[in-house]
C-alpha positions in Angstrom: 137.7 188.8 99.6 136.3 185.0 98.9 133.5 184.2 97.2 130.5 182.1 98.8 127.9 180.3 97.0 124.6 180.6 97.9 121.3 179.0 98.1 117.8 180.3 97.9 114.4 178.8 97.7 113.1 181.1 94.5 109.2 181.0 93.5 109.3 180.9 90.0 106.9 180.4 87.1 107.7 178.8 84.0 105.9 177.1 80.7 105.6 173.5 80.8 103.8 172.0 77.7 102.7 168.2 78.2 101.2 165.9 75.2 98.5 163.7 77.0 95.4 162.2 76.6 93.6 164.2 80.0 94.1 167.2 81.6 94.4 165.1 84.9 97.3 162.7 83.2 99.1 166.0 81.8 99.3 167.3 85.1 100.1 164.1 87.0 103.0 163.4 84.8 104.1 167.3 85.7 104.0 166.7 89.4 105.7 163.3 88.5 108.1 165.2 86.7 109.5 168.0 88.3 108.6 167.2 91.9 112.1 167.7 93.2 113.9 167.1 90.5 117.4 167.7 90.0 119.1 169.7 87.3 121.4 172.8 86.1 120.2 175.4 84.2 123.2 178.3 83.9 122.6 182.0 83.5 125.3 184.1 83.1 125.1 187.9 84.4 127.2 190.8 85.3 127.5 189.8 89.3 128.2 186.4 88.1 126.1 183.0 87.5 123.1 182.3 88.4 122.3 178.4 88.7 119.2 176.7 88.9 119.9 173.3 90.2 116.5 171.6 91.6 112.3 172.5 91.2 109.3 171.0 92.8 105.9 171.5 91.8 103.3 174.1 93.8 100.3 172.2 94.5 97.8 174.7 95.9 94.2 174.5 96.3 93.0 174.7 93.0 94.7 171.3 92.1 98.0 171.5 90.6 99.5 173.4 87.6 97.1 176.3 85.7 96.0 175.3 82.4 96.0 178.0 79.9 96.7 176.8 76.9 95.7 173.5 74.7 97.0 172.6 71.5 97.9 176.4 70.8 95.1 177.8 71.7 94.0 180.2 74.9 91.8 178.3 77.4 90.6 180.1 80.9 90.8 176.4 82.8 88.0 177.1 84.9 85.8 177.1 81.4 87.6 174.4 79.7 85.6 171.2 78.9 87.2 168.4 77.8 86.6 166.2 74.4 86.2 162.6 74.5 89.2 161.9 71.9 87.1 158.7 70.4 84.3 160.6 69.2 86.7 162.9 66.9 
């Protein structure tokens, strides 16, 4: 019996981390980023491989990516207020 390959548009949710100086730039240079954008990310498993070759960002109503983290620690985004970085 051949083989086929085949394709499938997967939902997945992953960790990207972004050094900026907003949370509107961070997520602009996400959607920037990854918006169908190619690449190949292997994983091997008993059927066989399993490639990831392209993503594109989500953009639902809320705006984009969901913040939950800065600079290590947990933020609810929907409480997070930003600091002005010149008065630190």
């Amino acid at each position: 019996m051949s083989k086929h390959e085949y394709a499938f548009d997967v939902k997945l949710f992953a960790v990207v981390r972004v050094e900026a100086d907003s949370l509107a730039r961070a997520k602009r240079a996400i959607v920037k980023a990854l918006d169908c954008a190619s690449f190949n990310v292997s994983f091997e498993h008993a059927q066989g491989a399993v490639r990831v070759t392209e993503a594109s960002v989500d953009i639902d109503e809320s705006g984009g990516p969901d913040l939950f983290e800065v600079d290590g620690e947990f933020v609810y985004e929907d409480e997070y207020e930003e600091k002005d970085s010149s008065q630190t």
